[in-house]
N, C-alpha and C positions, 0 to 999 in steps of 0.2 A: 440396593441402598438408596433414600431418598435424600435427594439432591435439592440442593436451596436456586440453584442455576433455572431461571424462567424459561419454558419451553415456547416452540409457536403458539398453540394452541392455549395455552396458559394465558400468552400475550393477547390473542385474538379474542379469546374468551372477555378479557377483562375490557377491551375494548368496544366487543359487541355489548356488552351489561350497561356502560358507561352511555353508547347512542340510544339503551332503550331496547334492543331487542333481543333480549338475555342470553341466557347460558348455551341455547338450544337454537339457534337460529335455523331461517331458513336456509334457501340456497342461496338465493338474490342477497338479504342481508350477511349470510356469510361470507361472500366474495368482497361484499364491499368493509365488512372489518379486514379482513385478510389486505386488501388496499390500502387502509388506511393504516395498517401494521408497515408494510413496505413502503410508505412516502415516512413513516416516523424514523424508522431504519435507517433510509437516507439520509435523513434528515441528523442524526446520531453518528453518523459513518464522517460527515463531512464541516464538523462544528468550525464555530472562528474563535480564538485565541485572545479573548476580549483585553489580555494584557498588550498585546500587540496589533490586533485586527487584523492576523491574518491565520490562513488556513493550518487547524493542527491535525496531525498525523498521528493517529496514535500506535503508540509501540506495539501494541500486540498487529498491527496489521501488518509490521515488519518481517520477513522470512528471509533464510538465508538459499542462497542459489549455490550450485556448481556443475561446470562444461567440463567436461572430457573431450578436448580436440582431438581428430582424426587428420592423416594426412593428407592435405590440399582438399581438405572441407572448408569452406572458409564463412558459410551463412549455417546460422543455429539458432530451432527457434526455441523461443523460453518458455516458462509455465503458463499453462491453461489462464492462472489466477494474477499474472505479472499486470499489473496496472501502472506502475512507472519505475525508476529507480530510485535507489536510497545512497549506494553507493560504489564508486567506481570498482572497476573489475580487476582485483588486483590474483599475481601467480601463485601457485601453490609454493613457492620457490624461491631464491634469490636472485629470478631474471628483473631486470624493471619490468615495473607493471605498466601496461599498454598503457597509451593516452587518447582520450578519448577527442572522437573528433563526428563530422557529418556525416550524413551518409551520401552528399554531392563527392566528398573532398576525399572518402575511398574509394567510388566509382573511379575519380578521375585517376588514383595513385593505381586503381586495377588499369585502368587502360595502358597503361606507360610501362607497367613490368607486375606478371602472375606468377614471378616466383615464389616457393615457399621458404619457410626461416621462420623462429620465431614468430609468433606476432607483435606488432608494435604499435599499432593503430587500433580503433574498436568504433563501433557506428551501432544507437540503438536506429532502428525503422519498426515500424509496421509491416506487421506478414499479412497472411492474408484473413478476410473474414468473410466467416462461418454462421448463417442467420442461426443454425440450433446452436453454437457454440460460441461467440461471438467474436471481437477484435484479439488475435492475436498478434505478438510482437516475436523482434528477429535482433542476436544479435550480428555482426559481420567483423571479421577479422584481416586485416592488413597486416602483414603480407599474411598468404595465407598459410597456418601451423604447417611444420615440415615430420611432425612424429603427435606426440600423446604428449598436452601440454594442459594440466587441474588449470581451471581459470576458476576463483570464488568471487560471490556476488553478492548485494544485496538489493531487495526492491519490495517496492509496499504491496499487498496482496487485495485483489476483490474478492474479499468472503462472498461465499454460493448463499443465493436465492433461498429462503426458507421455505418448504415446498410440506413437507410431512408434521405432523400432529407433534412429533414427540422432535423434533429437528431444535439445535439450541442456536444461540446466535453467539457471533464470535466475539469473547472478550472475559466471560466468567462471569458467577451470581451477580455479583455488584452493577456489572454494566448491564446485565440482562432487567434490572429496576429500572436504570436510565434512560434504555432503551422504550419499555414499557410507558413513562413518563411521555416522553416523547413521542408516542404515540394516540397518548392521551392528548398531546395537546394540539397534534393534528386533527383528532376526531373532535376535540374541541373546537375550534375554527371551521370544522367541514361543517358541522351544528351549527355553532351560533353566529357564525362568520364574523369571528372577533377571538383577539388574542385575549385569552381571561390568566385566572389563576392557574390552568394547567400549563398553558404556555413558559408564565413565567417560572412555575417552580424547571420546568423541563431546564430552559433556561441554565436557573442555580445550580441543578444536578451534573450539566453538561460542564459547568464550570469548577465547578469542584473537581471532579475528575478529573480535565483538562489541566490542574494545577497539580492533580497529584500523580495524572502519567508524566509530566515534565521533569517530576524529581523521579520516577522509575528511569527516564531515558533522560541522560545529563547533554547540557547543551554542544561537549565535546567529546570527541572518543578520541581524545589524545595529540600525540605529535603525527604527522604524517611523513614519513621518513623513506627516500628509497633507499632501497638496505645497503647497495655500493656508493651512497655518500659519505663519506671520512667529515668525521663532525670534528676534526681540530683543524681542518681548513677553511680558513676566514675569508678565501673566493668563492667557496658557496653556501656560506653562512644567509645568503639573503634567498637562497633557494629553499630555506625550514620553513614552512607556515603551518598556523594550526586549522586544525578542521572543523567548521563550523557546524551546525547540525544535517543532520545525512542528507537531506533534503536541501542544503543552501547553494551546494554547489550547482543546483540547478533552476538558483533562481526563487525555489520555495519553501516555509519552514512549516 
């Protein structure tokens, strides 16, 4: 069934036609549309929020995580694709959910007492890295689990390199235009070494979108609540807050 979703090749094609060295390029000119596809890509992956001026996230790079703890494991590492978090680690359960802290301030709670229980504590770090694979991340748990304890999660994902002919880029038809845009307006600027009209429509496109994954993912996802708080007790009524967007609590939206 043919698909309205732009492929690499589709993209790299329309790029190479655009600098001039058509549908059929060489080797040399082909590498360098295929560059010029990945600095656009970039460039698409990581837009600003021109309502705000700051960095948007889009919803579809969101995925959901889940640990299956093991007894007195207490470091686990996360997806291949994990680039940071969205949202904290809450139990499959009505234990509280851990609270997150450094990864100095659970070294030092390991040094002092390695028993297990529960965990209560959580630390993202950096694992290790892999030049074919690259930065991996880890998370660690204080104390550390003492049986089989669901932890769910959320964290924004680095969609894979477009590497093959027919490979799509992440997000659907509509962004795979956006993306193309933007790529045009890199090979724009790499030509004439000036931002023209491809620039700017890339620009308009990025923004539109931007306004309308904002009303896909709403600026709140509700009350945050631990589930043994007793909500007709007015001593910790000032412990209810709402939850900013998944992203605020640390800092970025």
């Amino acid at each position: 069934m043919a698909r309205l979703q732009l492929s690499f090749s589709d993209v790299y094609t329309k790029v190479s036609e655009f600098v001039g060295t058509g549908t059929s390029p060489g080797t040399t000119p082909l590498a360098k549309a295929k560059d010029i596809v990945y600095r656009g890509y970039m460039r698409f992956l990581a837009p600003i929020d021109l309502s705000t001026g700051k960095l948007h996230t889009w919803s579809f790079l969101r995925q959901e995580g889940l640990i299956n703890t093991i007894a007195d494991k207490w470091e686990y590492e996360l997806p291949a694709n994990f680039a940071f978090p969205a949202h904290d680690f809450k139990f499959d359960s009505r234990k509280r959910a851990p609270i997150a802290r450094s990864e100095g301030q659970i070294m030092e709670m390991r040094s002092s007492s390695t028993s297990s229980s529960y965990p209560q504590y959580y630390a993202l770090r950096a694992g290790k890295y892999h030049k074919e694979t690259g930065q991996k991340y880890e998370v660690i748990f204080q104390p550390p689990p003492d049986g089989v304890y669901k932890f769910h999660y959320s964290y924004v994902m680095e969609p894979e390199k477009p590497t093959e002919t027919d490979d799509v880029f992440v997000g659907g038809a509509v962004v795979s235009e956006c993306i193309l845009q933007c790529a045009l307006a890199v090979a724009e600027h790499y030509e004439d070494e000036e931002l023209g009209v491809q620039n700017a429509m890339a620009d308009k496109m990025v923004a539109q979108l931007v306004a309308l994954d904002k009303k896909l993912a709403p600026d709140t996802v509700g009350m945050n609540l631990d589930v043994q708080v007793n909500l007709n007790d007015p001593a910790v009524a000032r412990e209810l807050r709402w939850v900013g967007t998944c992203l605020g609590a640390y800092g970025q939206t």
